[in-house]
SEDORO-996423 format. One record per residue (C-alpha): x, y, z; residue in one letter. Coordinates in steps of 0.001 Angstrom, whole numbers. Example, Ala and Ser with C-alpha at 12.3 -4.5 7.8 and 13.67 -1.06 7.14 Angstrom:
2
+---------+---------+---------+----+
!       X !       Y !       Z ! aa !
+---------+---------+---------+----+
!   12300 !   -4500 !    7800 !  A !
!   13670 !   -1060 !    7140 !  S !
+---------+---------+---------+----+
//
This chain:
379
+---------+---------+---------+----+
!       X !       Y !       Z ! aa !
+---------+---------+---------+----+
!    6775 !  -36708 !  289892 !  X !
!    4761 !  -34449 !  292469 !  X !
!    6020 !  -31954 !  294744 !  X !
!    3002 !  -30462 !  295545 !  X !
!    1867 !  -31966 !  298862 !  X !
!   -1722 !  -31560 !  298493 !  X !
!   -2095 !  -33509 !  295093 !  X !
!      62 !  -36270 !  296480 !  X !
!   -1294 !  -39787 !  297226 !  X !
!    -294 !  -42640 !  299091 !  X !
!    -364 !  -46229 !  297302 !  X !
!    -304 !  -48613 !  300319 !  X !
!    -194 !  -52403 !  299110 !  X !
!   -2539 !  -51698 !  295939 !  X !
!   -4618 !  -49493 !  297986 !  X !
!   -4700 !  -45298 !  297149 !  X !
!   -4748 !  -42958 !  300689 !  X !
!   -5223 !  -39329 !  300676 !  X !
!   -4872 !  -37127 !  303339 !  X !
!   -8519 !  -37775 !  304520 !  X !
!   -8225 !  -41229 !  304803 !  X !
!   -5117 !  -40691 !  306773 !  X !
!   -7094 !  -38613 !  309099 !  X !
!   -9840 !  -41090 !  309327 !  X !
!   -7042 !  -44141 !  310287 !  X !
!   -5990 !  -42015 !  313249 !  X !
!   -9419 !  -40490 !  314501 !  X !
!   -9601 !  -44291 !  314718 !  X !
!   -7227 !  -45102 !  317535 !  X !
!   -3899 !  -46639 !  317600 !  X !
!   -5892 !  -49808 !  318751 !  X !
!   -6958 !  -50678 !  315561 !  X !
!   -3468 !  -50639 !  313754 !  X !
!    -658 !  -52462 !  313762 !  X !
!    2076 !  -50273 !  315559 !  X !
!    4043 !  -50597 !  311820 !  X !
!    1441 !  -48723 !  310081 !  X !
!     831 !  -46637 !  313116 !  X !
!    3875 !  -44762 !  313302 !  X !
!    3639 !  -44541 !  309523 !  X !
!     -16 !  -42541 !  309569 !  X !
!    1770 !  -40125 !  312068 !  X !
!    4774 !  -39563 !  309818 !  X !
!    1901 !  -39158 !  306820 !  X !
!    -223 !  -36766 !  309399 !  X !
!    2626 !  -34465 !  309980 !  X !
!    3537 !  -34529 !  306431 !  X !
!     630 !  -33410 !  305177 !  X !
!     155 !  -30833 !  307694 !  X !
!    1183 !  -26821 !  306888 !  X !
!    3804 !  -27081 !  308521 !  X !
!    7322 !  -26700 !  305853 !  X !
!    9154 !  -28906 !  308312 !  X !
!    9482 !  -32080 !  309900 !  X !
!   11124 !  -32789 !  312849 !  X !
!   14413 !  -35617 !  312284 !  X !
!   16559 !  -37431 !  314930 !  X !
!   20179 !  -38106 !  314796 !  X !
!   20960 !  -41297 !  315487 !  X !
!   23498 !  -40672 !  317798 !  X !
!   26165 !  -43053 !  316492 !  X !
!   29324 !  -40584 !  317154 !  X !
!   27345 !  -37639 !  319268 !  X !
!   24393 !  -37174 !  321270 !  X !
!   21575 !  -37623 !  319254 !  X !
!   19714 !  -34448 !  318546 !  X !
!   16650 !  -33163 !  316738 !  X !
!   16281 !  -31297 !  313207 !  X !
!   14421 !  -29213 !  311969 !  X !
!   14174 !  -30129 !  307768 !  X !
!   12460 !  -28557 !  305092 !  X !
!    9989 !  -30915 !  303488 !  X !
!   10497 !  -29252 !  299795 !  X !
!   14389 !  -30421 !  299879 !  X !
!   12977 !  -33895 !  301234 !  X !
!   11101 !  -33984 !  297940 !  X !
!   14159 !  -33213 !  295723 !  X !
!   16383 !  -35220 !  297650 !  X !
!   13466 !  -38454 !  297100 !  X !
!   14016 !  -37022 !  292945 !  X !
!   17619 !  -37567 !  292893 !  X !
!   17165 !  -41039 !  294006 !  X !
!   14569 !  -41933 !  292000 !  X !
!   15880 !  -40243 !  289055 !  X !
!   19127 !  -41959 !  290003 !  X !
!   17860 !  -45512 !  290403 !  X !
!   15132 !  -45090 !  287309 !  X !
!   11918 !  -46279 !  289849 !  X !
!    8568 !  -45123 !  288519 !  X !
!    5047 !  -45149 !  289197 !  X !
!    3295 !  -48291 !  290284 !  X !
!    6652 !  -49939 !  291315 !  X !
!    7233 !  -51567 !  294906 !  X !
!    9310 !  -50341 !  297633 !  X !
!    9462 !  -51915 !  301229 !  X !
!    9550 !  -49588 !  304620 !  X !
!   11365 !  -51724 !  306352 !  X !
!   13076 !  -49405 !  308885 !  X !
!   12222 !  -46775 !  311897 !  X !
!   10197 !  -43782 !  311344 !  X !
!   12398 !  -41921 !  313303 !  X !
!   15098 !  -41524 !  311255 !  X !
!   16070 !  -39865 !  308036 !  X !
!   16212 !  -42846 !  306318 !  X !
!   12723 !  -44232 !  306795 !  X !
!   11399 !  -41241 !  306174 !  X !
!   13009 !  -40580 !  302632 !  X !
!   11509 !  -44194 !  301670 !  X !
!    7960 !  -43008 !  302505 !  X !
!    8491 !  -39793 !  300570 !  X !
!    9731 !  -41459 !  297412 !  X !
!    6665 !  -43164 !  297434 !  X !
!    4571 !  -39857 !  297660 !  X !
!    6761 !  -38140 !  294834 !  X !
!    7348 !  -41121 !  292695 !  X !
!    3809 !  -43147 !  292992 !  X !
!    5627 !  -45551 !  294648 !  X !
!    3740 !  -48886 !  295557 !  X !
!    4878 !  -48786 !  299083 !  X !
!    4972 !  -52255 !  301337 !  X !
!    5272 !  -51993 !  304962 !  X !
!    7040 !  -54483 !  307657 !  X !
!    8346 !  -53996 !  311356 !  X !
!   11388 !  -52347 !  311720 !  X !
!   13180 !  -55572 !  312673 !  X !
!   16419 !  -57937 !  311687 !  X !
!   14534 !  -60082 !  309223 !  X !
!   12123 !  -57640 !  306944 !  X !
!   12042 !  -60023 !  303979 !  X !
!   10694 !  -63166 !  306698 !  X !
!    7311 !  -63123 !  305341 !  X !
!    7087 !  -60495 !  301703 !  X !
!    5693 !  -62898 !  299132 !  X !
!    5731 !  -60630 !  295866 !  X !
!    9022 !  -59128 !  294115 !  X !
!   10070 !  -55857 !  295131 !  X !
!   11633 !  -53314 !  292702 !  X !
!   13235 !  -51058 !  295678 !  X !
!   14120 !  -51840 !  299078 !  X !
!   16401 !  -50177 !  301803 !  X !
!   18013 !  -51784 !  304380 !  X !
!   20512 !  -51205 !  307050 !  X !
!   24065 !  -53626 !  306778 !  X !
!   23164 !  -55509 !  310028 !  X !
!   18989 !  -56143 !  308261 !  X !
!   21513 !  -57170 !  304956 !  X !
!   23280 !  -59047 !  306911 !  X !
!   20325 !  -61520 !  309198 !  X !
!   18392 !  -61867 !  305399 !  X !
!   21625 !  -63613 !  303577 !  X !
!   21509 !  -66287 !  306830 !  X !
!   18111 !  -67412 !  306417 !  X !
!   17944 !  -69231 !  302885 !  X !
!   14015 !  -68360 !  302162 !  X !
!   15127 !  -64515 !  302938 !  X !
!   18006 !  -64731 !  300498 !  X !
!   15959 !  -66418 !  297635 !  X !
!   13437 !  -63193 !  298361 !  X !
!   16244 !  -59966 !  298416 !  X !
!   17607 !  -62250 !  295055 !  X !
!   14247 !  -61560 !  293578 !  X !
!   14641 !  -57720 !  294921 !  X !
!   15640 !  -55480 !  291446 !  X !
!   17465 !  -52530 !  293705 !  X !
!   18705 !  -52536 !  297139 !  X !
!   20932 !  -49585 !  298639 !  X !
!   22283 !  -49887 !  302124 !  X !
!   22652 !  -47145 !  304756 !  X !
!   23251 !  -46376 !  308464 !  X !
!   26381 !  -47822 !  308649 !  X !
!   29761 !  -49093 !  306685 !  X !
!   29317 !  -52443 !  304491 !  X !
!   31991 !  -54469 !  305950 !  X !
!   34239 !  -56490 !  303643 !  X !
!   32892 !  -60067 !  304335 !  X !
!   29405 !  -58540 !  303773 !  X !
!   30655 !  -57171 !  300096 !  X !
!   31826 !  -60410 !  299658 !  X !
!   28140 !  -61886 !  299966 !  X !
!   26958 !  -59021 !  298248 !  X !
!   28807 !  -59128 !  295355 !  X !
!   26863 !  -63170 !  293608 !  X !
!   23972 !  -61172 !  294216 !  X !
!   21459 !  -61128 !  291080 !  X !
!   20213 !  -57796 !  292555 !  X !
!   21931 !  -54265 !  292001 !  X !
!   23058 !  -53303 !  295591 !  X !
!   24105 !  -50093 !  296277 !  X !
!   25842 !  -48251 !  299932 !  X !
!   25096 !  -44838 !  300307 !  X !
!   26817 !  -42034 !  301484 !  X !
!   24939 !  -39236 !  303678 !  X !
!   23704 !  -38369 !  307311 !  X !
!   20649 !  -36727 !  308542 !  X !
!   21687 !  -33574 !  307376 !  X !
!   21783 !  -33959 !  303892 !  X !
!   18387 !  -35457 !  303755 !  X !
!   19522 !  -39073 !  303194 !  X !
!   22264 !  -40079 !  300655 !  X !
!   23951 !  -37328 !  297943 !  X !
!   26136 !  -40192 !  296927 !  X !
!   25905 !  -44098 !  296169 !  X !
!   28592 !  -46628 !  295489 !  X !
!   27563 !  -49781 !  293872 !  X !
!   28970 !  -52826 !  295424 !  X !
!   28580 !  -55407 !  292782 !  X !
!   27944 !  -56540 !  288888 !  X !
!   30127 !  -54825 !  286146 !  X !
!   29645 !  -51325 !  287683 !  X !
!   31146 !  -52410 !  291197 !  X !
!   33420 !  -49650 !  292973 !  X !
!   35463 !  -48446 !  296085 !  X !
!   34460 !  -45344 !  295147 !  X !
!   30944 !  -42957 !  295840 !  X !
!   29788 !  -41460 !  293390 !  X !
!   27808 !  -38078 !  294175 !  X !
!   24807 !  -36551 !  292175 !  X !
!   25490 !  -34455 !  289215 !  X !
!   24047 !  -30960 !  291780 !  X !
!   26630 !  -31914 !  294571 !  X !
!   29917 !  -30368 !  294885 !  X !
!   32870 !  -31647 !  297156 !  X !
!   35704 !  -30620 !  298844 !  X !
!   38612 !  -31319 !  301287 !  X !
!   38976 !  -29214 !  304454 !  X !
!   42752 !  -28604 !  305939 !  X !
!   42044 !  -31781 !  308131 !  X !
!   41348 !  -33458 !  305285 !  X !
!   37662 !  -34218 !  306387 !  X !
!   34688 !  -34062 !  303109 !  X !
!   32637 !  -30613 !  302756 !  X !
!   29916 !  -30908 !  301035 !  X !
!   27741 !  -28158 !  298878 !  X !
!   24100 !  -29691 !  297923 !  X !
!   22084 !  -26516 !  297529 !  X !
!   19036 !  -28611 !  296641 !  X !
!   19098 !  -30365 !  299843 !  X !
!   21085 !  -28278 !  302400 !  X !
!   20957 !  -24273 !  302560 !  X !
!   24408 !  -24257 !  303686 !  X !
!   27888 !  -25666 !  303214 !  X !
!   28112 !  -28463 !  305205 !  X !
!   31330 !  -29337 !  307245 !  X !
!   31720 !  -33242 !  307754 !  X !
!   33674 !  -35367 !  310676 !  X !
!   34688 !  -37736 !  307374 !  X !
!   38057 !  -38155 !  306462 !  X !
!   38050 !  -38614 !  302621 !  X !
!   40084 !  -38797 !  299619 !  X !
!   38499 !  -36999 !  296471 !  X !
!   39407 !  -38718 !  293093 !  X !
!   39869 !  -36419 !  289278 !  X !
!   36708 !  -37585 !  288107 !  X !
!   34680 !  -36322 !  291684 !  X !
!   34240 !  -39718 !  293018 !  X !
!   35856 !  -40085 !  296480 !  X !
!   36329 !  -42653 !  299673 !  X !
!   35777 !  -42022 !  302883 !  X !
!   38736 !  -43408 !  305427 !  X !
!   36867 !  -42857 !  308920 !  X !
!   35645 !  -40174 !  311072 !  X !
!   38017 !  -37299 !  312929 !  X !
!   36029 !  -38089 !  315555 !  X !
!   37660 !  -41985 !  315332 !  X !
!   41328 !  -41038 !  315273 !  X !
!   42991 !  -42298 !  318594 !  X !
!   46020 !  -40071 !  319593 !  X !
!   48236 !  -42269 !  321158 !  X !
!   51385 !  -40910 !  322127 !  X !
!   51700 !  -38805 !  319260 !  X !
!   50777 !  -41321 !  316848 !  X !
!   47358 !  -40582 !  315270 !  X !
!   45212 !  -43949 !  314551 !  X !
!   42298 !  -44064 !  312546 !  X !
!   39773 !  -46928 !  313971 !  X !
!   38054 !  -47764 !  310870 !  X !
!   40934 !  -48321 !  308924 !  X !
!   42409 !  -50686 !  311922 !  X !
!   39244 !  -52904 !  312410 !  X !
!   39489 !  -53048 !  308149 !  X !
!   42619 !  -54450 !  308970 !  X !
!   41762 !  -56665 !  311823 !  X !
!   38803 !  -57687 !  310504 !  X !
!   40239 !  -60896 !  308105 !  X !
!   40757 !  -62661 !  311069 !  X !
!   39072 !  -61935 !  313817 !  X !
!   35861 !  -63961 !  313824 !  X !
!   33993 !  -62393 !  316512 !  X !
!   32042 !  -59024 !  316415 !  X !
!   34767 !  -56215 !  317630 !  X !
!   35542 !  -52428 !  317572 !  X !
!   38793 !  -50371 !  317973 !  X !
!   38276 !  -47622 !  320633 !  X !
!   40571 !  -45642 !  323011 !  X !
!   40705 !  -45125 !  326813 !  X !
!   42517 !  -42421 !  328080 !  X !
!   46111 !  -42947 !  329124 !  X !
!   48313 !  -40702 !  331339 !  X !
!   51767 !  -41586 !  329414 !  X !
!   50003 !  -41707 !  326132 !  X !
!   46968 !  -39891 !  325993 !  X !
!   44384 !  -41777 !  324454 !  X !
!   45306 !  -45821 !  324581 !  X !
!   44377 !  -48195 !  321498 !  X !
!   41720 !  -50697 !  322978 !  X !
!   40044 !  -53737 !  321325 !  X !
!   36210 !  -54514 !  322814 !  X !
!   35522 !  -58284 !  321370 !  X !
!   32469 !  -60226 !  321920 !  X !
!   33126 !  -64144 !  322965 !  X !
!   35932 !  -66001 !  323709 !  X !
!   38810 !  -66458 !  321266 !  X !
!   42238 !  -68412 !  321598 !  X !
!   44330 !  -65667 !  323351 !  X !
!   47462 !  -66869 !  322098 !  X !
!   46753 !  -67152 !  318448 !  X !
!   45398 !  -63303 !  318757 !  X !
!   48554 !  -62209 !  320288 !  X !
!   50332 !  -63309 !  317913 !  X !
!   48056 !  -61862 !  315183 !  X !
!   48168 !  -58902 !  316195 !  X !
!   52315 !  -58743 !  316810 !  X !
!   52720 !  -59896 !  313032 !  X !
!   49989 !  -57468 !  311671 !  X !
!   50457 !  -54530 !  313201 !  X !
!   53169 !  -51991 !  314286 !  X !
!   54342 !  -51664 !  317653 !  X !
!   52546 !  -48180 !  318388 !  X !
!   49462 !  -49670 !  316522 !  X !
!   48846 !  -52961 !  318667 !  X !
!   45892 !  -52430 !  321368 !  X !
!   47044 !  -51608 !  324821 !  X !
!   43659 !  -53078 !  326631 !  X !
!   41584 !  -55975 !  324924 !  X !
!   38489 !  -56622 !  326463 !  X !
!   35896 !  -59462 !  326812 !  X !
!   32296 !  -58171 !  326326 !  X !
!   28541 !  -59510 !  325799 !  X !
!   27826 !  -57115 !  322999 !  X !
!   29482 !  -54343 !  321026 !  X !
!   27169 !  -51303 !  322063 !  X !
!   25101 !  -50136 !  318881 !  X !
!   22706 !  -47030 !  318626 !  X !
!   18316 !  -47545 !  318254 !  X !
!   19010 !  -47602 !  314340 !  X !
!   22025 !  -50736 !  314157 !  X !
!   25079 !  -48503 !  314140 !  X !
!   28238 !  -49041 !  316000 !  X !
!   27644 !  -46269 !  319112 !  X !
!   31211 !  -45311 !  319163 !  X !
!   30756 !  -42739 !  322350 !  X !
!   28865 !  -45716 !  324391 !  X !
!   31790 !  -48377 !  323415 !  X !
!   34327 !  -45617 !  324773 !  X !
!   32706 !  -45310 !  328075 !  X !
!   32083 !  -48859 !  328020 !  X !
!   36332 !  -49441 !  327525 !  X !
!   36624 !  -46791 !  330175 !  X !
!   34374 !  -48809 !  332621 !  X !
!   36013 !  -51974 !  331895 !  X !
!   39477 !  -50546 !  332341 !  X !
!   38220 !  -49009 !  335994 !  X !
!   37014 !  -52594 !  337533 !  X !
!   39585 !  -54048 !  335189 !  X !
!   39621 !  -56963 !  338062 !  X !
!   35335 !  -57554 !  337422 !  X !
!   35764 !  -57936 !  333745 !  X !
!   37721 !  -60831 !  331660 !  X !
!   40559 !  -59827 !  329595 !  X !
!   43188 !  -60084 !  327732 !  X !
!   46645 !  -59572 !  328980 !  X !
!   48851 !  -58307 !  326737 !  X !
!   52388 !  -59798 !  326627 !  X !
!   55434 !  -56535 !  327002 !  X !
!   56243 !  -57103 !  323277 !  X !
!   52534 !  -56181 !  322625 !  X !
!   51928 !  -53203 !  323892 !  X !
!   52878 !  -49996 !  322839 !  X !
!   56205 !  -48665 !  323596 !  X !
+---------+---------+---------+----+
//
């Protein structure tokens, strides 16, 4: 593998790009380049510049999105662990299927450099594999990109004939696992955040090594915090202990799950409700896009509420929800909407569907919903 910047080399589609000829593609004008490759020579321009760092955005999923400041030598070990990890070597494919902005993206692009990666490019868009013809060894993917590829048969055929796929950005629902697990390919989620430089843990979601659990690499050390949430110590890809939002549970032999985000857990009336682990729940048979959130509630605090996309038979939900859930756990406010709001990289946007619930519950008249029965709502 090389670390050293200046000896490293591109291999786009077949074709070998130093630094140079990455200069030369942009003296030439963003005219002449698809705006795929485009955004990839600036990443590769600012990359090979003096510069230690590189600027990364959040996403935003949770917070307000924000910008980092990362070192580019821990971007290089964290692109070793992975490909140390997952056994890719020179020569071998990967696909850049995903935007430049994030963390993500960017580790994809720097395997390449520190591996010899072959790498392919496509749009950032809901159907990457629509139009790859050869087999790749290594692709990343977001669940919602997993998702649109396993509808289109021709897609599927192509991510069959894909050797490695991890998947990151967001939580692999259980319907998705399902798909996921007659897959030929060795699929993997990951576990990390902008922060730690992309993933410092994978689970693998199907074949004879299939798990609930993540797996961390061998230089990463975890712990539990008094609330419970996952601290992490990766010293080769973050100078300093990092405190998580992630509730967790940490297993004897260091694997560990992750239950939701402190930031999720709805207070209502005392009662503390983690969403993840209701829309898990819910999930089985509700057949409609949907996310737990909370409005805020003057007798309770914080107020369980359902956002659903489409219409659904009322009744049978009701009555869903009375025989799955307790009492204090049943939604106070279910709403009607067009679209559960998600962030620039396919994430739910957890802040935007709270002030979206909050909005709904203010012209409560303008919007449809769902009207509770009294043996429904919380007591």
């Amino acid at each position: 593998m090389i670390f050293d910047r200046q000896q490293q080399r591109l291999l786009l589609e077949g074709k070998e790009y130093t630094f140079e000829d990455i200069s030369q593609l942009i003296a030439g004008g963003a005219e002449a380049h698809s705006s795929a490759y485009w955004n990839l020579y600036l990443f590769l321009n600012e990359w090979f510049n003096d510069s230690p760092v590189i600027t990364v955005h959040t996403s935003g999923s949770t917070d307000i999105p924000k910008e980092l400041m990362v070192r580019k030598d821990q971007m290089m070990q964290s692109a070793r662990l992975t490909c140390e990890f997952l056994n890719l070597k020179k020569g071998e494919s990967a696909l850049l299927c995903m935007n430049l902005r994030y963390i993500g993206a960017m580790m994809v692009v720097v395997r390449s450099l520190v591996a010899g990666l072959n790498l392919i490019v496509r749009p950032a868009s809901g159907h990457p594999l629509a139009d790859i013809k050869e087999p790749l060894r290594f692709v990343a993917m977001v669940p919602l990109q997993v998702y649109n590829t396993l509808q289109v048969p021709e897609e599927k055929e192509r991510l069959k004939q894909t050797d490695i796929l991890i998947i990151g950005g967001g939580a692999v629902d259980e319907a998705l696992e399902t798909e996921i697990k007659y897959l030929p390919t060795a699929v993997y989620s990951t576990y990390g955040m902008t922060e730690t430089l992309s993933h410092i843990a994978l689970r693998r979601l199907n074949g004879a090594s299939a798990s609930e659990h993540y797996y961390p690499f061998p230089s990463v050390k975890l712990s539990l915090s008094v609330e419970n949430t996952l601290v992490i110590d990766a010293p080769l890809v973050c100078d300093e202990i990092l405190q998580t939002n992630d509730i967790a549970r940490i297993y004897p032999d260091g694997s560990f799950m992750i239950l939701g985000r402190k930031d999720n857990v709805i207070n209502s009336g005392g009662i503390k409700i983690q969403a993840e682990e209701m829309e898990k729940l819910l999930r089985p048979f509700i057949p409609a896009s949907f996310v737990i959130t909370s409005v805020p509630d003057q007798r309770l605090g914080q107020a369980v509420t359902l956002l659903i996309v489409g219409q659904l038979d009322t009744r049978e939900l009701e009555n869903k929800l009375q025989t799955t859930l307790e009492p204090y756990y049943r939604p106070k406010h279910i709403f009607i909407t067009e679209s559960i709001p998600q962030t620039e990289n396919g994430k739910i946007d957890r802040v935007g569907c709270r002030t979206l619930a909050a909005s709904y519950l203010s012209h409560s008249q303008q919007f449809p919903s769902i009207e509770l029965h009294d043996d429904a709502k919380c007591s």
